[in-house]
C-alpha positions in Angstrom: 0.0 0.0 0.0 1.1 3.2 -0.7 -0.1 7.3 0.4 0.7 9.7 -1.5 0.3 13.3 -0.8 0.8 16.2 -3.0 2.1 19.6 -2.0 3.5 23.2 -3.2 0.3 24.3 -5.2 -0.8 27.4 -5.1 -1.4 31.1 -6.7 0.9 32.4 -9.6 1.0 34.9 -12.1 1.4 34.1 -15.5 5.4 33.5 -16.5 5.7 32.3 -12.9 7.1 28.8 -11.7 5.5 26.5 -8.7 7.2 23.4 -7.8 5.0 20.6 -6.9 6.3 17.4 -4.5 5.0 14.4 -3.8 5.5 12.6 -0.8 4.7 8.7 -0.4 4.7 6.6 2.1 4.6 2.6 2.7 6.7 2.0 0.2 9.6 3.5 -1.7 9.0 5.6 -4.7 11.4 3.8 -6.4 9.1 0.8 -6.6 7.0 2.5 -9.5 6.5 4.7 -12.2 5.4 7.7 -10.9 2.9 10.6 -12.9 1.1 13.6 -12.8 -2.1 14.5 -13.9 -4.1 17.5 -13.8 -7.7 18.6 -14.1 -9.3 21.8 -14.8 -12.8 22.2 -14.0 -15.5 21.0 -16.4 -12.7 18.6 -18.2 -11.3 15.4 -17.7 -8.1 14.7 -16.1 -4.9 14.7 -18.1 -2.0 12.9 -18.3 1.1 16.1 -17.8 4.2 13.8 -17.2 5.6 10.6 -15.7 9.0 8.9 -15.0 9.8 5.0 -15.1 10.9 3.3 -11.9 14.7 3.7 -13.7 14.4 6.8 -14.0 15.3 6.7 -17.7 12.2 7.1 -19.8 10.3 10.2 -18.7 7.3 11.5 -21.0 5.4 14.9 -21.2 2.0 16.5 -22.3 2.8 18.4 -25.8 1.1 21.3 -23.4 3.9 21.1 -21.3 7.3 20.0 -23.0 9.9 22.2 -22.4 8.3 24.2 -19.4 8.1 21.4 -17.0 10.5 18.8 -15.6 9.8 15.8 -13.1 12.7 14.7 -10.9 13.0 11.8 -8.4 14.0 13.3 -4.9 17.6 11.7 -3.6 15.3 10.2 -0.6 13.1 8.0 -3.0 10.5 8.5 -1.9 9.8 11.9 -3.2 8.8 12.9 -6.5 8.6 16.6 -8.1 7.0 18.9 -10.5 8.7 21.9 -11.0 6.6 24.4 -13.7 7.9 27.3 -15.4 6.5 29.9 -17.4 3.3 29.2 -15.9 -0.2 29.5 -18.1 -3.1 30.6 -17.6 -4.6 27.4 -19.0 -1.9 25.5 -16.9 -4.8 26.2 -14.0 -6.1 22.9 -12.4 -5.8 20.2 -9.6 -2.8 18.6 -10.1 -2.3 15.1 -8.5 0.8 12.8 -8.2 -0.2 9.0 -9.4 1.9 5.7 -8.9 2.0 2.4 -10.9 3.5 -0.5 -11.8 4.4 0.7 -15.7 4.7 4.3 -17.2 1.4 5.5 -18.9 -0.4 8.2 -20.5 -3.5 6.7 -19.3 -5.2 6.9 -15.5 -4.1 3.0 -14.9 -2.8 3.8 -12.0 -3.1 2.1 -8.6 -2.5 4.7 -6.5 -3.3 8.2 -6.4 -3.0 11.6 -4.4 -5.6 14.0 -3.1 -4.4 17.0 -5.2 -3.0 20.0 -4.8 -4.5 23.4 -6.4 -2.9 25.4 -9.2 -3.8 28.3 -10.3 -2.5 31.0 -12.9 -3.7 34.2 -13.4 -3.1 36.8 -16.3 
């Protein structure tokens, strides 16, 4: 079994950065792929990005490429988010997922609670 909880959203201006974490425990992170996902309101929840268990193979949203990066912490059992040049359309729930494989899909057996993003022009 594993928690996870997601931390570091907040308020930003557009052209701003946030960096997300999040934090699991039961297990080590470095058990499973981890991704994040976000959903605005009135749309469905999107795959953003995700990182093997390696580390090796890590995969972004077209949306995103190039303005945000996911990073394993050195404890293992942390994983990040960090966002720059922030979007007004970058605004959502964000949440952290874990698995056994790397997807672009919700198969995921474990999820977060969220954390709240939000961009403003």
């Amino acid at each position: 079994q594993v928690q996870l909880v997601e931390s570091g959203g907040g308020s930003v201006q557009a052209g701003g950065s946030l960096r997300l974490s999040c934090a699991a425990s039961g297990r080590t992170l470095t058990t499973y792929a981890m991704a994040w996902f976000r959903q605005a309101p009135g749309k469905e929840r999107e795959f953003v990005g995700g990182i093997d268990r390696t580390g090796g193979t890590i995969y972004y949203a077209d949306s995103v490429k190039g303005r945000f990066t996911i990073t394993r912490g050195n404890a293992k059992n942390t994983v990040y988010l960090q966002m720059n040049s922030l979007k007004p359309d970058d605004t959502a729930v964000y949440y952290c997922a874990a698995g056994p494989l790397l997807r672009v899909g919700r198969e995921y057996a474990y999820w977060g609670q969220g954390t709240q993003v939000t961009v403003s022009s």
